[in-house]
C-alpha positions in Angstrom: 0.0 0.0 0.0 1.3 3.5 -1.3 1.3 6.0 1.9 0.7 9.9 1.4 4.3 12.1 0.8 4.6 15.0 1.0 5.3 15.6 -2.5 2.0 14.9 -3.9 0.5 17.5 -3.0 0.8 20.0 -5.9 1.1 23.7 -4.8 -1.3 26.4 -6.0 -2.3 30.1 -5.1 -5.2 32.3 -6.1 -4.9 36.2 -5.1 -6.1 37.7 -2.0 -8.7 39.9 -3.1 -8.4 43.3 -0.9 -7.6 45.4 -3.2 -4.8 47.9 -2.9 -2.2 45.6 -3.2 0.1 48.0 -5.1 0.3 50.1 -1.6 1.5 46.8 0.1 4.4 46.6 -2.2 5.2 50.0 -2.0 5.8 50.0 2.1 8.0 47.3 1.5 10.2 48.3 -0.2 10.5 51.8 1.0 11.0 50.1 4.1 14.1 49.2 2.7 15.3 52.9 2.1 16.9 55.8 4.1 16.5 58.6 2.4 13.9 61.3 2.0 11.9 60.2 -1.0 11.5 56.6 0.5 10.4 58.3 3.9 7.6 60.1 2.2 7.0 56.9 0.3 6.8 55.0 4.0 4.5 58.2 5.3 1.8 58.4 2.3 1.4 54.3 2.4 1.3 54.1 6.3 -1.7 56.2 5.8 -3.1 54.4 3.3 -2.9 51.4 5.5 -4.6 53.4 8.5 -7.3 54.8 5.9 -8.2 51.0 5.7 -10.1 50.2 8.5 -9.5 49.6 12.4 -6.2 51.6 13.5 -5.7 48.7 15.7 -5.0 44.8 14.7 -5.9 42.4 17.0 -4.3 38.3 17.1 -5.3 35.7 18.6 -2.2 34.0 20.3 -1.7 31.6 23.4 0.4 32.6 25.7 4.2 30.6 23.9 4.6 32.2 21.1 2.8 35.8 22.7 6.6 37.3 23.4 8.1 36.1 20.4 5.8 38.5 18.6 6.1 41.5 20.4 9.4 43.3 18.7 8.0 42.3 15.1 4.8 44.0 16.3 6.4 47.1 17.8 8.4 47.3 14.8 5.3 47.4 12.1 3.7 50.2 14.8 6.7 52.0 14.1 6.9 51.5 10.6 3.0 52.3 9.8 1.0 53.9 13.1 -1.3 50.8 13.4 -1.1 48.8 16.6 -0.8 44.6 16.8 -2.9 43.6 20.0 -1.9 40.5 20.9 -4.6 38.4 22.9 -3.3 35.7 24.7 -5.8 32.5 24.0 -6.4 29.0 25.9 -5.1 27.0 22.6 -7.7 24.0 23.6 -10.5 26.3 22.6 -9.6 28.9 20.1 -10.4 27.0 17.0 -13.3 26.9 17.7 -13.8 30.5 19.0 -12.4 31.7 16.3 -15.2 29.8 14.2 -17.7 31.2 16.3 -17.3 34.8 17.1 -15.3 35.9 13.1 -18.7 35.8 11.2 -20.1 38.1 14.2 -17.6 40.8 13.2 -16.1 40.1 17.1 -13.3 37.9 16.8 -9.6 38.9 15.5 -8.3 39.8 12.2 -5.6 37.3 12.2 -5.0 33.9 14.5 -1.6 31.8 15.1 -2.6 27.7 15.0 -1.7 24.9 13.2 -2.7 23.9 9.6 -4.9 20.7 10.2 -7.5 23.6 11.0 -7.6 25.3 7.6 -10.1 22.7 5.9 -12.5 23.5 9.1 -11.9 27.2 8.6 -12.3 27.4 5.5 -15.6 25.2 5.7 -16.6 27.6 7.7 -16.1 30.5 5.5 -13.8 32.3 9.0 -10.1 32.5 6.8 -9.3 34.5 3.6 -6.6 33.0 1.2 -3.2 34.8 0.8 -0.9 35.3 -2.2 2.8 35.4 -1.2 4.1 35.4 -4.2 7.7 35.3 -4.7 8.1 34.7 -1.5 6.4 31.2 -1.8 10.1 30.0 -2.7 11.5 31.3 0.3 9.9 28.8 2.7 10.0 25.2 2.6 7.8 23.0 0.0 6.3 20.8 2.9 5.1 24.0 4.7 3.5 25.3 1.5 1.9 22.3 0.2 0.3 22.0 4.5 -1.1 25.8 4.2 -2.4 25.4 0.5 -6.1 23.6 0.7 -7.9 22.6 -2.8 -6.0 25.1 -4.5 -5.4 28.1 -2.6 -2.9 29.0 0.1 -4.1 30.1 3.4 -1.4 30.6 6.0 1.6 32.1 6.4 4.0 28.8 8.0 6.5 29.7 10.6 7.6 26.3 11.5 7.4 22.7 10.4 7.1 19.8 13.5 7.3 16.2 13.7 8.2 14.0 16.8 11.3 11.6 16.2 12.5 9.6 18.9 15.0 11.0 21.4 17.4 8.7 23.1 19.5 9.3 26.3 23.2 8.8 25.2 24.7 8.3 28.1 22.4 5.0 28.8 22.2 4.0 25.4 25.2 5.4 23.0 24.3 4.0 19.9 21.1 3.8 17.9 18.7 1.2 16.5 16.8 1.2 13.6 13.8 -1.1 14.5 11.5 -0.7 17.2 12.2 -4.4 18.5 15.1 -3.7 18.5 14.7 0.0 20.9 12.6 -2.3 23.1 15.3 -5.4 23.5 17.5 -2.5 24.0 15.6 -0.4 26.8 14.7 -3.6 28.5 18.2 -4.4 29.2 18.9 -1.8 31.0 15.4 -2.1 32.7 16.6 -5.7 33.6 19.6 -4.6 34.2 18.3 -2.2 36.9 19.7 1.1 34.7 16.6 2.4 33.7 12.9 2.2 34.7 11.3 2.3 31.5 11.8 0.4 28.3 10.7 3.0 26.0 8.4 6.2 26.9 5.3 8.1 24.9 2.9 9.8 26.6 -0.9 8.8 26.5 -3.9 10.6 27.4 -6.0 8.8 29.9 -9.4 9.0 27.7 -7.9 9.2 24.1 -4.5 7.5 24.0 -2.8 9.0 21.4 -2.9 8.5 17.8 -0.2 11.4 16.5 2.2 10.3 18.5 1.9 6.2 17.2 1.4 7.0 13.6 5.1 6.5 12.9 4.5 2.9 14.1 1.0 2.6 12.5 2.8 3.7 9.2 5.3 1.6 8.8 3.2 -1.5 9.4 1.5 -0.4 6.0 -1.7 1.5 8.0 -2.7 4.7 6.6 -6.0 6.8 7.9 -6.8 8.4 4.3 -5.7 7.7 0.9 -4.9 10.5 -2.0 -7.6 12.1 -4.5 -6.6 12.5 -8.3 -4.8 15.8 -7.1 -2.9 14.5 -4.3 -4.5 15.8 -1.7 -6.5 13.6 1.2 -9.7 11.9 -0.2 -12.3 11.4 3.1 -14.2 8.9 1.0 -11.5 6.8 0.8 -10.6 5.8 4.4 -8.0 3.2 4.7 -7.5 2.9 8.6 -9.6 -0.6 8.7 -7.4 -2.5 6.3 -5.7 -5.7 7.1 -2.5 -3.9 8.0 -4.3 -1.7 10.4 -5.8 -4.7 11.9 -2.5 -6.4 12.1 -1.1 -2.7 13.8 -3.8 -3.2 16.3 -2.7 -6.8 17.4 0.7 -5.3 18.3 -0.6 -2.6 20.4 -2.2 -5.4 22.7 1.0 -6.8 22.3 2.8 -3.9 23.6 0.4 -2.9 26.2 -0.6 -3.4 29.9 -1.7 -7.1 29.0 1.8 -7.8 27.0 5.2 -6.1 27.2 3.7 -2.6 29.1 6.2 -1.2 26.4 3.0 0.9 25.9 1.7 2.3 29.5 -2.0 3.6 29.6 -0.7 4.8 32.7 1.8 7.4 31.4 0.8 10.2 30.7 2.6 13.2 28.7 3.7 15.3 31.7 4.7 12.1 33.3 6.7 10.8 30.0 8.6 14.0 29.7 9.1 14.0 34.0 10.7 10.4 33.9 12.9 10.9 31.1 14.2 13.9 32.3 15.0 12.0 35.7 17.2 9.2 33.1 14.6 6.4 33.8 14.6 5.7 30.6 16.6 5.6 27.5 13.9 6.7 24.9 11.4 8.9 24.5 9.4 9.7 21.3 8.2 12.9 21.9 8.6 16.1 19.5 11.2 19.3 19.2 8.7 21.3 22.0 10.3 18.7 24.7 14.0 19.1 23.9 14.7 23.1 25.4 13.1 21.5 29.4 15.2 17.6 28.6 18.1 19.4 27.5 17.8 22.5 30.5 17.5 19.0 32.6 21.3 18.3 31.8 20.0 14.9 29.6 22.5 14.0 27.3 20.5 13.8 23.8 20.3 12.3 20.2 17.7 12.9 18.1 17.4 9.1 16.2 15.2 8.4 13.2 11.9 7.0 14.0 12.2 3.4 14.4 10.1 1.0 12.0 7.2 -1.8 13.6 6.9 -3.2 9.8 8.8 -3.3 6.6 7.5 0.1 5.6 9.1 3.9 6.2 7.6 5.2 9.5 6.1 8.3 8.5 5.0 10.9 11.2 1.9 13.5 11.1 4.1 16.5 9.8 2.1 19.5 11.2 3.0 23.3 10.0 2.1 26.1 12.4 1.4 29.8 11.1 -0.9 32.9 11.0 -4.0 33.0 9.5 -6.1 35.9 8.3 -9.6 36.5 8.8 -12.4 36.7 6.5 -14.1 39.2 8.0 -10.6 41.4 9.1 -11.8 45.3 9.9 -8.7 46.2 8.1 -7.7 43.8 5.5 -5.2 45.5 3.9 -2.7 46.5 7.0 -3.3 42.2 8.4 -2.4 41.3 5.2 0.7 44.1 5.0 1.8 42.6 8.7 1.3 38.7 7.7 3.2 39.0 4.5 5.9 41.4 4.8 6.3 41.2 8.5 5.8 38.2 10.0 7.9 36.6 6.5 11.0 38.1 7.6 13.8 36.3 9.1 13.4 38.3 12.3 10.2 36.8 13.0 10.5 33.4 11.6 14.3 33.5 13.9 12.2 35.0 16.8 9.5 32.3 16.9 11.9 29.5 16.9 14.0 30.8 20.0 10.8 31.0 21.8 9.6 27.7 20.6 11.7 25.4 19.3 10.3 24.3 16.5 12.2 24.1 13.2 11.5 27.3 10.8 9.5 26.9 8.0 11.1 29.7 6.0 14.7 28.1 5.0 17.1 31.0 5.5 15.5 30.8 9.4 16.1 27.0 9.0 19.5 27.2 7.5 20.5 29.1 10.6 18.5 27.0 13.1 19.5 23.7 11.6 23.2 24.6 12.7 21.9 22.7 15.8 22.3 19.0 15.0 19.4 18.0 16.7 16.8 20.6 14.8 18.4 19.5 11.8 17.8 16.0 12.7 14.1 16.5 13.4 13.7 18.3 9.8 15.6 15.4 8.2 12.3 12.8 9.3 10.2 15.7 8.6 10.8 15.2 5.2 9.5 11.7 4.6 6.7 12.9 6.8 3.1 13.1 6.2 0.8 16.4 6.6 -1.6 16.2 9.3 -4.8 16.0 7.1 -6.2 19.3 7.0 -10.0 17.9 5.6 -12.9 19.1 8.3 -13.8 15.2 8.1 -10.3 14.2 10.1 -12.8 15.3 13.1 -14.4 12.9 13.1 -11.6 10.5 13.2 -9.4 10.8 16.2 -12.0 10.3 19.1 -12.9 6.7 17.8 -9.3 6.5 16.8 -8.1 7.3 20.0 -10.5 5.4 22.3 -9.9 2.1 20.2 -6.1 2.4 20.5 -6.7 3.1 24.3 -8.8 0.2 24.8 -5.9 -1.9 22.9 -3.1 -0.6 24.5 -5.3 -1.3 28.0 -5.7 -5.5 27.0 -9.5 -4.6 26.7 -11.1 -6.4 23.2 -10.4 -8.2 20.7 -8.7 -5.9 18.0 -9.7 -8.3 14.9 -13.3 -7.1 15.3 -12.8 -3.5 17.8 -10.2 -2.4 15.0 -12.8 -2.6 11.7 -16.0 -2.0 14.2 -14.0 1.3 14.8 -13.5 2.1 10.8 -17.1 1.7 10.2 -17.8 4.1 12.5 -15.6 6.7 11.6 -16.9 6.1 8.0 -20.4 6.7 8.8 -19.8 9.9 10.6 -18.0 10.8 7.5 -20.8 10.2 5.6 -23.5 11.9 8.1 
């Protein structure tokens, strides 16, 4: 069975229609300039910007990446009069905030979240598309092709993420390529009385977690979605109940409390990241958010491919953060001035990363970043990653998706008929 990559995903843009673009272009590149003419330039486009709606621009951000915006935002004050509020948001529920409150006129005119939301936005009617032009080149293809949804592009990407598996050196020096072979590996040591823990991943006590075992699921053959005639996700063609996600659901009984307890329904994510940090364990397959606390918690780190439960590549959910406008923006053309010529540049894309962590999407930020072995090691399995799948139908996959693996991972069923019962249901939500 052919997985998604990456790569099939072709990548198109339509304009953003706001008119005025022509005074866009002309700020930036007077913004460039010293001298008097360019000044005046600055001056008589800054007020074209103010003349277009709302002196002030609000985002909606959660309180992370809040201080890594502030100096771009002073700076486009500065440059142009017009304020960037920044709203600090509980990430759990500003999705669907946003949904609610943009075609009220009350919500923001632009939000910071990840990609898998554009299909839902844009369902929804809350997100205008965006033309970056030239600078399309400028970031990375995977970001692109995760922001660009049947045809147009909707966000501007600042960074790229994937989880990989991160191995304590100084209990286990070298790597492994399989995932029998991590486990053989950690249980030594377990046996040995080194280490605690064979392997860690965090699960959520109601939902397991899906994203983080989709490497594993992956390279047993198991995709959720197959690919349209364009390349992009097709929700009527759900593959998550084939034979080789039935055989992926044997191994995490296997695995779990009633086998191996590689897999512990016990462990949570803030207990995962606690215990490895302590050195009770020699893995830990978490993503690039982790590493800043491990490595602050004097953990001695490599950053190893992800290793494979089948004879296939394990692929993990690639998922691209950025800023998206909204449809209904009191002042379209100054949001879209900040988005694309602001929040583009290296200084923002560079000051997002040092608050975060998380690989740049635009590659000058990346080249830089990617000095760092181990941020160039996640973006190295980034790259034969898959995108989250943006498609509002994915909602109604990861609740049954998560239970079942739960239930699995916790010895309860029988996965031969829980795995396919589970399929069905997804697909008839689907179709509802």
């Amino acid at each position: 069975m052919k997985l998604p990559n990456t790569s099939a995903t072709p990548v198109s843009r339509r304009v953003f229609a706001v008119g005025a673009l022509s005074a866009v272009g002309a700020l930036a590149l007077s913004a460039c300039g010293g001298d008097t003419k360019a000044s005046s330039s600055a001056s008589a486009t800054a007020q074209d910007l103010a003349a277009g709606g709302a002196a002030t621009i609000t985002m909606w951000v959660d309180a992370e990446r809040s201080p890594a915006l502030k100096d771009i935002a002073a700076k486009f004050k500065a440059d142009t009069g017009i304020e960037v509020k920044l709203v600090v948001k509980d990430f759990a529920a500003v999705r669907d905030d946003f949904i609610t409150q943009v075609p009220t006129g009350k919500g923001p005119d632009l939000i910071v979240g990840p990609h898998d939301w554009v299909g839902k936005f844009v369902q929804n009617g809350v997100i205008a598309p965006i033309e970056l032009g030239e600078k399309t080149s400028a970031f990375s293809a995977t970001a692109i092709k995760a922001m660009t949804f049947k045809g147009s592009t909707y966000g501007v990407p600042y960074s790229v993420e994937n989880i990989a598996l991160l191995r304590n050196t100084a209990l286990l020096p070298d790597a492994v390529k399989t995932f029998d072979e991590a486990v053989a590996a950690g249980q030594g040591l377990v046996e040995a009385g080194k280490a605690k823990y064979p392997f860690l991943v965090g699960l959520d006590p109601k939902q397991g977690d899906p994203y983080h075992l989709y490497p594993l699921q992956t390279s047993m053959g198991s995709a959720v979605f197959g690919l349209d005639a364009e390349g992009g996700y097709d929700p009527k063609n759900l593959l998550i109940g084939s034979p080789e996600g039935v055989a992926f659901a044997k191994k995490l009984v296997e695995w779990g409390d009633a086998g191996s307890k590689v897999l512990n329904s016990n462990i949570t994510g803030d207990i995962a990241k606690e215990e490895f940090k302590a050195g009770k364990s020699p893995y830990y397959l978490t993503g690039p958010w982790n590493v800043p606390e491990i490595q602050k918690a004097g953990i001695k780190l490599a950053v190893d491919p992800l290793p494979t439960a089948g004879d296939k590549p394990a692929q993990p959910f690639v998922g691209v953060n950025g800023f998206f406008i909204s449809a209904k923006s009191a002042n379209a053309l100054a949001t879209t001035e900040f988005v694309t010529n602001y929040l583009t540049t290296e200084a923002a894309q560079d000051s997002m990363f040092a608050t975060g962590g998380r690989p740049p999407a635009l590659k000058a930020s990346f080249e830089k970043a990617s000095s760092d072995p181990i941020v160039a090691a996640f973006g190295a399995i980034g790259e034969i990653g898959v995108p989250m799948p943006a498609i509002p139908e994915m909602d109604a996959v990861w609740n049954d998706w998560g239970a079942t693996e739960l239930d699995l991972i916790k010895g309860k069923g029988d996965p031969t008929a829980d795995w396919p019962k589970m399929a069905e249901t997804i697909k008839s939500k689907i179709a509802a």
